[in-house]
N, C-alpha and C positions, 0 to 999 in steps of 0.2 A: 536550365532550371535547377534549383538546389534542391531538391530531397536531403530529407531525414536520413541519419543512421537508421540502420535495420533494429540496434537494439533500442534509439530513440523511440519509432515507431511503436513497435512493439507495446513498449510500455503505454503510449497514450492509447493505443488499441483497445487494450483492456484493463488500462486506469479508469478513462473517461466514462466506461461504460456503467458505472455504479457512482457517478458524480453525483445524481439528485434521490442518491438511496437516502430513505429516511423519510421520504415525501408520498404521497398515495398518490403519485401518476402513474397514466396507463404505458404498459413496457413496448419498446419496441426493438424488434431484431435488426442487423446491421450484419447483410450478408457479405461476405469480401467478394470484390469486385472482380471479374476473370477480364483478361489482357486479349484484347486481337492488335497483331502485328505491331507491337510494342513491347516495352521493358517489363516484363511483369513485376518487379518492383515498384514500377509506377502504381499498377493497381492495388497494390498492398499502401502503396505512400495514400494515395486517395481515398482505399477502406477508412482510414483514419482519420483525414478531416475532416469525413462525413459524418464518421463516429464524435470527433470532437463539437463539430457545425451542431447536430442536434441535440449535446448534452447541454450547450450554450443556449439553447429554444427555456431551456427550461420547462417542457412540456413534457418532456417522457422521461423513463428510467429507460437507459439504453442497454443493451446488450449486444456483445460482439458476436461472432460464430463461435470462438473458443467460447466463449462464454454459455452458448449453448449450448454447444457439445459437451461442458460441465456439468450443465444443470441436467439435461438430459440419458445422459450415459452413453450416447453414441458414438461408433468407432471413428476415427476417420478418415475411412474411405467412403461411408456413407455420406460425410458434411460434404465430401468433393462431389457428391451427385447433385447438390444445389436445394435447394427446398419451395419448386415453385408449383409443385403437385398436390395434389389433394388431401395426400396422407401425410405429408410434411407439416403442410398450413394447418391441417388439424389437431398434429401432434405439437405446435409452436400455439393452437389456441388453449388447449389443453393447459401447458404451462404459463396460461394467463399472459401470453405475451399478444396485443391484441393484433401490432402490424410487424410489416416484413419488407425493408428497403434488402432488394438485390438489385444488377446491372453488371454495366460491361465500359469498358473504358477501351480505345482503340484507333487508329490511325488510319485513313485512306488517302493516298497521294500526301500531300503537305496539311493537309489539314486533321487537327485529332477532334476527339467526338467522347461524351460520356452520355450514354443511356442508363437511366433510373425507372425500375418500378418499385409501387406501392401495393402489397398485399395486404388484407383485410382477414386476420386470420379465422376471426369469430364467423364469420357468411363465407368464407374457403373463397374470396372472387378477388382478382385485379382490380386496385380503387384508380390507378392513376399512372401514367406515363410520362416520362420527358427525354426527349432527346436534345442536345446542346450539342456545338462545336466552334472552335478557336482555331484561330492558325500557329502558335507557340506553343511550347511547353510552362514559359513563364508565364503563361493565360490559365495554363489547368488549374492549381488551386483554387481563383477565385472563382472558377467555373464551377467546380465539384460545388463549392459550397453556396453559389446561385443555383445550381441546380436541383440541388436538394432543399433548398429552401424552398423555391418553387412546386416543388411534388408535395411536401405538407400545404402550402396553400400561406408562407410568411413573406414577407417581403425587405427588401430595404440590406444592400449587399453591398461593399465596397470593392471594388473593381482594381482599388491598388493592391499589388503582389505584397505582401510582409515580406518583410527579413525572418529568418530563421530564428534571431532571438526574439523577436517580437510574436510567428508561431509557439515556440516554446511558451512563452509566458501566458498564450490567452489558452493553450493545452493544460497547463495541469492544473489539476484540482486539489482543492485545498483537504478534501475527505474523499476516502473512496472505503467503498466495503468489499472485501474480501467474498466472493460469489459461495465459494464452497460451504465456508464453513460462516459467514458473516462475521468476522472481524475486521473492527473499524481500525483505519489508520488517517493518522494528521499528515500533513503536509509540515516539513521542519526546514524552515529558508537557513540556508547554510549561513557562515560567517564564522565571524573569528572573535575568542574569549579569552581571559587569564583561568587557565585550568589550576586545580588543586586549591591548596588549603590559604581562603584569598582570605579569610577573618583570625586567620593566625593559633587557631584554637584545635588543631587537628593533630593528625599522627607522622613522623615522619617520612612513610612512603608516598605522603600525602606534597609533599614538597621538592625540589622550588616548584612556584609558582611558576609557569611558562604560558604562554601564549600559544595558544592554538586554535587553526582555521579546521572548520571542516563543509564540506562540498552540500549543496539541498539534499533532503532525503525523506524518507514516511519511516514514521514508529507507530507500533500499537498503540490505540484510544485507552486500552485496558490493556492489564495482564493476561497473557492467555487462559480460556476457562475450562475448566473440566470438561464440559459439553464438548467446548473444541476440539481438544484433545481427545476426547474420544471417538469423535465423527472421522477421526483421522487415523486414527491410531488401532479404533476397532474395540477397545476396553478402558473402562476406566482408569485412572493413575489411581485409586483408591475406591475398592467395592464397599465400605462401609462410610462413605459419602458421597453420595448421586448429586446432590446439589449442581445442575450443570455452570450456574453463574460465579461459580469459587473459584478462586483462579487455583491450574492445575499445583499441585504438591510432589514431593516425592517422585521428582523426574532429575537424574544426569544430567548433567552437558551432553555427555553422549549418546542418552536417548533425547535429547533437543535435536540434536542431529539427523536424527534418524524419523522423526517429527517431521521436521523441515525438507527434509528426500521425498518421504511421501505426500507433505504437502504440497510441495512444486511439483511431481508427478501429478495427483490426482489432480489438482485445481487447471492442467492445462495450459497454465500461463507461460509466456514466452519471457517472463522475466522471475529472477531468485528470491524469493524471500531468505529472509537470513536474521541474525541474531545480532544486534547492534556493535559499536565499538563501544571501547569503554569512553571514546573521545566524545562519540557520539551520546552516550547517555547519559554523561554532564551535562551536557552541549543541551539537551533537550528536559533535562531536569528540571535545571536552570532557566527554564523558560525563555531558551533561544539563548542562554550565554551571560545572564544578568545576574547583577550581584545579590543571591540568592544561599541564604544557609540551606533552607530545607527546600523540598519541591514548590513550589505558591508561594512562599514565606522565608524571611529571616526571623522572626519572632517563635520564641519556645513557646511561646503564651499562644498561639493561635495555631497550634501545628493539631490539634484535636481537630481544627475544621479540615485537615488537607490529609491526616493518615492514620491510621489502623498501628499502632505503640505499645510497649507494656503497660501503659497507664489507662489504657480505653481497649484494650482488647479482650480482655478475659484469655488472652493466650489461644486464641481462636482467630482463624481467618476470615472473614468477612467475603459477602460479593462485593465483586468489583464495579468499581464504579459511587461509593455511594458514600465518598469523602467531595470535601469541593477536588475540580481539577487544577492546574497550575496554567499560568500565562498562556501556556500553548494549547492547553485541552486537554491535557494528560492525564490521567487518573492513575492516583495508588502507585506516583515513581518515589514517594516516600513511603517505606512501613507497607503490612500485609505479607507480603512475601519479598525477599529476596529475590535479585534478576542476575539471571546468568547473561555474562556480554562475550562475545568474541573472543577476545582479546586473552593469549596467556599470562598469568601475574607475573613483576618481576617487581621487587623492594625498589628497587632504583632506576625506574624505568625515566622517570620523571628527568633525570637527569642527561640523557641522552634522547627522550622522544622525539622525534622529528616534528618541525611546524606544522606539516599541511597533512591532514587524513592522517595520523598517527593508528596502527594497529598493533602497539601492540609486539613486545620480541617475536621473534622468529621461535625459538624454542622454549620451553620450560621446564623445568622440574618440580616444581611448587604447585599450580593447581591454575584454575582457567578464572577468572574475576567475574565477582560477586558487585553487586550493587541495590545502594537503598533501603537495608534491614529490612525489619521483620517487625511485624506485630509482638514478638518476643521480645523486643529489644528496645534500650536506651534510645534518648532525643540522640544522643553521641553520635549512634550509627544511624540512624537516619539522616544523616548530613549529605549532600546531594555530593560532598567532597570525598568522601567516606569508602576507603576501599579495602575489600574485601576476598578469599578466595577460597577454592574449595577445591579439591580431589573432582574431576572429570567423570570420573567412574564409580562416582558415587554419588547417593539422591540424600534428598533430606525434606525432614516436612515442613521446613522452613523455606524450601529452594523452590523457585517459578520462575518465567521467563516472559519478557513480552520481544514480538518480532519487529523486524527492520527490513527494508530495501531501497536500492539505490534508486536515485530519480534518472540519471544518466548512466 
């Protein structure tokens, strides 16, 4: 049987589990599965297309155990005591989570077996049972996800094993939200673009023109906000604007850094959020790589509906969110604030970038790259071609950032 990479898995873990965020369904936990005499990678590969199986129901907001253990503060060694006790299901009803799929996946002689139950966490009682069994490994997937269908009470399961790519593709979601702190991210289908100054109308580090591929990925729906930033951070990036829906101000690269530490700590997750490339934030300006001046638009005449400029901003930053978005869903990758990316500047980087996932030199001495201006600034710099850079170690209140992470 194929299994998933560990860090595939992972990800769909607790990608999937905020697929139908946005929506008033009632939530449901998704306990990981414990192993008898078997691979216990298996039971982690099968936590996961349970977790996938039911975001696909469309019926509930799913949550994994990390996920739990997020929302609730729990250590864990407690999440390894399981949650099928009285003051668990109370404390999972409490957080408005209303059920609770745990089990066990395991082998006797040749034949393997997946047990499911169903807890009811608002009445603390067992709603439901299933036990299955197959004689293969390449039976278990569509077993896990007959079985699980069945314990909700859905029907109607296909019995052929997928390919891996074809797993892959009915797994990710095209949104997911961030548990901690709720930050939305798009799904960005990779491919390949002409990067830089494609209207001839730019600056020279803006040139040649080169072709570049970059791999699927998620960027922030929005610039990161105040609120977020401080839910993470512990204080605001500026006490004399609480406003938590402003995108954050007056933060380094280096405390981006330091952001992003404790948010892959506190959030739990087994995979990195991070701070885009700059290959990549063309790439998704561009609304997937299209011949685009500004974010949304190649028209100066309509760039007022898509961003926040010297000509419509009073030199103030706005909440996020409340220009149109661009092709992909993005808000505010033109104007509002400037986005710190990855990648260190170099004048003439263009000229030697490599094709595929370009990051960007290895060293710098210049400053770490800037994208998409500012509510301060010219239609000029809001060009989605438009690069920019800044001192590391230094904030500005023009400087913000929106996050990234790999899909693989």
């Amino acid at each position: 049987m194929k299994f998933f990479s560990s860090i595939f898995l992972s990800l769909i873990l607790t990608l999937v589990a905020t697929v139908s965020a946005g929506k008033d369904l009632p939530k449901i936990a998704v306990w990981d599965l414990s192993a008898g005499n078997i691979n216990p990678s298996y039971a982690q590969d099968l936590t996961s297309i349970l977790v996938s199986e039911i975001s696909k129901l469309q019926k509930y907001e799913v949550y994994s155990q990390e996920n739990v253990r997020t929302l609730a503060g729990w250590t864990a060694e407690r999440m390894q005591l399981g949650c099928t006790d009285t003051k668990c299901l109370t404390a999972l009803g409490e957080m408005d989570i209303s059920k609770l799929i745990s089990g066990r996946i395991g082998k006797i002689g040749n034949m393997y077996s997946i047990s499911l139950h169903l807890f009811d966490t608002q009445n603390v009682r067992a709603e439901n049972s299933i036990s299955e069994e197959c004689k293969s490994e390449d039976e278990l997937i569509p077993l896990a996800r007959q079985t699980v269908r069945k314990l909700l009470g859905v029907e109607g399961v296909s019995s052929r094993v997928p390919s891996l790519e074809e797993e892959w593709k009915r797994a990710i979601p095209l949104y997911f939200k961030e548990v901690y702190t709720g930050m939305e991210f798009i799904f960005v289908k990779g491919g390949c673009f002409e990067m830089g100054d494609i209207f001839g109308d730019g600056d020279p580090d803006e040139k040649p023109v080169h072709q570049v591929c970059v791999d699927d990925f998620y960027l922030g729906k929005y610039e990161v906000t105040q609120g977020q930033w401080d839910k993470v951070m512990g204080n605001p990036s500026d006490p004399l604007e609480l406003l938590v829906n402003y995108p954050v101000v007056n933060v380094s690269w280096d405390d981006v850094q330091q952001f992003i530490s404790r948010l892959n700590s506190q959030s739990g997750q087994r995979y990195l959020y991070r701070l885009p490339t700059e290959a990549e934030w063309e790439y998704a300006a561009r609304s997937g790589g299209k011949r685009e001046k500004y974010s949304g638009t190649s028209r100066e005449g309509e760039l007022d509906q898509y961003a926040w400029y010297d000509k419509n901003s009073n030199s103030k930053t706005h909440p996020v969110g409340k220009k149109r978005p661009n092709g992909l869903g993005l808000y505010d990758m033109s104007g509002n604030v400037w986005e710190w990316c990855a990648d260190w500047f170099d004048w003439d980087y263009y000229q030697y970038s490599p094709k595929n996932n370009p990051r960007g030199p290895e060293i710098g001495n210049i400053g770490r790259v800037l994208r998409g201006g500012s509510r301060t600034f010219h239609p000029r710099y809001l060009r989605a071609a438009n690069r920019n850079n800044y001192n590391p170690l230094l904030d500005s209140g023009d400087t913000g950032f929106r996050l990234s992470l790999s899909v693989r």
